[in-house]
N, C-alpha and C positions, 0 to 999 in steps of 0.2 A: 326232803319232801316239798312238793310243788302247790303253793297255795294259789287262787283265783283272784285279782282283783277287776271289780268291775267300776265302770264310769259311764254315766248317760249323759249328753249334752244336746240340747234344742236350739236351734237356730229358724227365726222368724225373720221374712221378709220385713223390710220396714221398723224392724227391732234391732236382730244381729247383720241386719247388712243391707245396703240400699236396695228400692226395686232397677228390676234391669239389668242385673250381671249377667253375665250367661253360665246358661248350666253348668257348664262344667267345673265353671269358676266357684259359684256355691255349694257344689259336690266336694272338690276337694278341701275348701274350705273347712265346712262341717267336720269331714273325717278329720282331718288334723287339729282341728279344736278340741275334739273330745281325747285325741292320742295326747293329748297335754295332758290331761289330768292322769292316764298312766304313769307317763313321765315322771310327774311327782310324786306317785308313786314308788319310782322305780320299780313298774316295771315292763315286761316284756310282750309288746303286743300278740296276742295269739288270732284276732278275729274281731268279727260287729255285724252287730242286727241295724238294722236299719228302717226305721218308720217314715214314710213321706206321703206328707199330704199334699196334693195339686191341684192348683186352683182350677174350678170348670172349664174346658174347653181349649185345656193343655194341650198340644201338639206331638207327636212322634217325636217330633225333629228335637225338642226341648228333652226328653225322654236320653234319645238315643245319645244326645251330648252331654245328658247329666250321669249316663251310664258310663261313657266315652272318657268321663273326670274320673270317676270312684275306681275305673279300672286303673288307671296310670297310677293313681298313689296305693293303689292295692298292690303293684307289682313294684314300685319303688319303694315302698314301706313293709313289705312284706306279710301280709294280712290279707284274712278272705272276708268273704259277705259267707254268714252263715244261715241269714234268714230277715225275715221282716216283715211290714205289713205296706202296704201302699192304698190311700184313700183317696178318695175327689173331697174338696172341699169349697163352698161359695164364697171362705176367706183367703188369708194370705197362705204365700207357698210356705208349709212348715216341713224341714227335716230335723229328724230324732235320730241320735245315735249312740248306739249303747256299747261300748268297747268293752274285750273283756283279753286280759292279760296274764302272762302265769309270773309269780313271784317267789322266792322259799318261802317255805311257810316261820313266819316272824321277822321277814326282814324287810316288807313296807315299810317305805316312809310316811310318816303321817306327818301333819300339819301340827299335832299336840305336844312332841316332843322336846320342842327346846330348852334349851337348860340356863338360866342365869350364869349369863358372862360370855354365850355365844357369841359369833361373830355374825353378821348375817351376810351372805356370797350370793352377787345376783350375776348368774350368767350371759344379761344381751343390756342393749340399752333398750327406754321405753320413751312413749311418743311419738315412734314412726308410724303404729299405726296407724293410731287416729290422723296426723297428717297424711296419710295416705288414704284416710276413707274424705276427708275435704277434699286431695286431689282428686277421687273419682266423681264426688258429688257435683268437681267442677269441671269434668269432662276429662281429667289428665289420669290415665287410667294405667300409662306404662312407665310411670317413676317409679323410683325404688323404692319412695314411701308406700305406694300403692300397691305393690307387688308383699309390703311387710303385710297391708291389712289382705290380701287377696291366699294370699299362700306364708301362711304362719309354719315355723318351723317346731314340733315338737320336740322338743328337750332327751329323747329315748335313752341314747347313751350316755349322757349327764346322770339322769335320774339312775341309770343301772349302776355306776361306776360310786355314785353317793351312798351306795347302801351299804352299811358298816361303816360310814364315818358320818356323815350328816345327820343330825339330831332329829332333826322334822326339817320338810322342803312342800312350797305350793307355788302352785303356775299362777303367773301371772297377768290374768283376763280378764277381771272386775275394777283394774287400776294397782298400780303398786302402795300404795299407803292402803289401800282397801286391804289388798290381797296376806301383805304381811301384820296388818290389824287381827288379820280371819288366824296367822298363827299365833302370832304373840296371846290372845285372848284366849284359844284354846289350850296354850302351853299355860298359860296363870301368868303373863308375863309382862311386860312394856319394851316396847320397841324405841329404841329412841333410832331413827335413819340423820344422818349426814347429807345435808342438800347439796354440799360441792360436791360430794365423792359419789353422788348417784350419777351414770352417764346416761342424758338423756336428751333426744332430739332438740337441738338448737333453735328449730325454726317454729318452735312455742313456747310461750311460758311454760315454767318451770313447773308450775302450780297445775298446769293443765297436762301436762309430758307424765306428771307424776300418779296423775287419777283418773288420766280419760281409757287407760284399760288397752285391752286386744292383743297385750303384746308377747302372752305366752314366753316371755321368758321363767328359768327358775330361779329363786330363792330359796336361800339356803342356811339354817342354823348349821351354824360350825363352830369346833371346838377353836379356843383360840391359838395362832399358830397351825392350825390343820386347813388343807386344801383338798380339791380331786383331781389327783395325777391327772395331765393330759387336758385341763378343762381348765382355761383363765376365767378367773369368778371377781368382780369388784367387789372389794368390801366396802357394804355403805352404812356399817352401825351395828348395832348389839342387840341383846337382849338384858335385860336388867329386872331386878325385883323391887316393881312398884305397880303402883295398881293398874290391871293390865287392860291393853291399848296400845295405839300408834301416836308417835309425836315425830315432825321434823323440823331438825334445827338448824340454823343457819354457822356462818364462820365465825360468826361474834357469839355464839349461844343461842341465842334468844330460836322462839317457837315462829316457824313458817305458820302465817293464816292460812288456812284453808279451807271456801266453801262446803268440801264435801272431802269424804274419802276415796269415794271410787264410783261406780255404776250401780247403779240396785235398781229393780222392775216395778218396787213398789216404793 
């Protein structure tokens, strides 16, 4: 039997992405952000509503290129527009998008699941995006860091092929010590992560690569010794039974400072 999972995600100018991209660029954007939180899920995109507000005095031409984006990853992701609302507004350009996917029924991944003594499996490196939202902000808009934050790759088949072995799995978009904080606390658990063994963009601090978010890869409670056929995952740490939270630690032991964990709005 086929259960429904759903996921909304909002993306604000001047919030989730510089002003000045071109439509299409923040069309496809959006969709594949919210296709993340499926992913984690595991599961299987069926379709998305779509809310867009536009700022007064919008053009066709801004329209016609932002429709021009949602189509191409509609047809390469496989998903339709099933409905939505479109507003003017005298603020920033806001798009809402609420994905809704079919899964068995009981076999979502959640974020709650982990079990003391997991492994924890992250699928990509993290860091490129944010270097790549500095390189647009500096006008270098066709690097490959740019291209991570411009067109994130949703996890679909990772997430589907996890389900019956992975404990609990969540995307990684509010930064990775946030992201795996949000499951370790849910599961009742402590994260301890491995600083060497996280692979993450070179050309920032480590500290920064680690919390500045965007990078939709997944993480993964795993049994220990257990992988997902067909999917190379780094292991960068465990879960453990202590008071639950995120800690990461360096090759000598000792605890990485950390200003923050990750992105948060308030």
């Amino acid at each position: 039997m086929a259960g429904l999972a759903v996921s909304v995600d909002t993306a604000t100018e001047g919030v989730h992405f510089p002003p000045g991209l071109p439509p299409a660029a923040v069309a496809r954007r959006a969709l594949r952000c919210a296709l993340s939180d499926l992913a984690a899920m595991g599961a299987v995109p069926a379709g998305y509503l779509l809310a867009l507000s536009l700022p007064d005095g919008t053009d066709e031409a801004f329209v016609a290129d932002f429709a021009a984006g949602l189509a191409a990853d509609q047809k390469a992701l496989g998903l339709r527009l099933l409905g939505g609302d479109t507003t003017a507004t005298s603020g920033s350009l806001s798009v809402s998008v609420t994905v809704l996917g079919r899964v068995p029924s009981g076999a979502a991944l959640r974020r709650s699941g982990a079990c003391a003594g997991d492994r924890i499996g992250l699928s990509g490196a993290v860091g490129y995006a944010a270097k790549g939202l500095k390189d647009i902000q500096e006008g270098r808009t066709n690097t490959q860091a740019a291209q991570a934050f411009l067109l994130p790759q949703p996890q679909i088949a990772l997430g589907r092929a996890g389900r019956g072995v992975a404990h609990a799995a969540i995307d990684i978009s509010d930064g990775l010590v946030a992201d795996i904080g949000h499951m370790a606390r849910a599961s009742g658990l402590r994260a301890v992560l491995d600083a060497g063994a996280i692979p993450a963009c070179s050309d920032l601090p480590l500290t920064l690569a680690i919390t500045a978010g965007d990078d939709y890869a997944l993480a993964l409670a795993l049994p220990p010794g257990r992988g997902i056929k067909g999917f190379p995952l780094r292991d960068i740490g465990a879960f453990v039974e202590r008071p639950p939270g995120v800690e990461v630690r360096g090759a000598d032991g000792r605890l990485l400072p950390l200003e923050r964990e990750g992105w948060t709005h308030f």
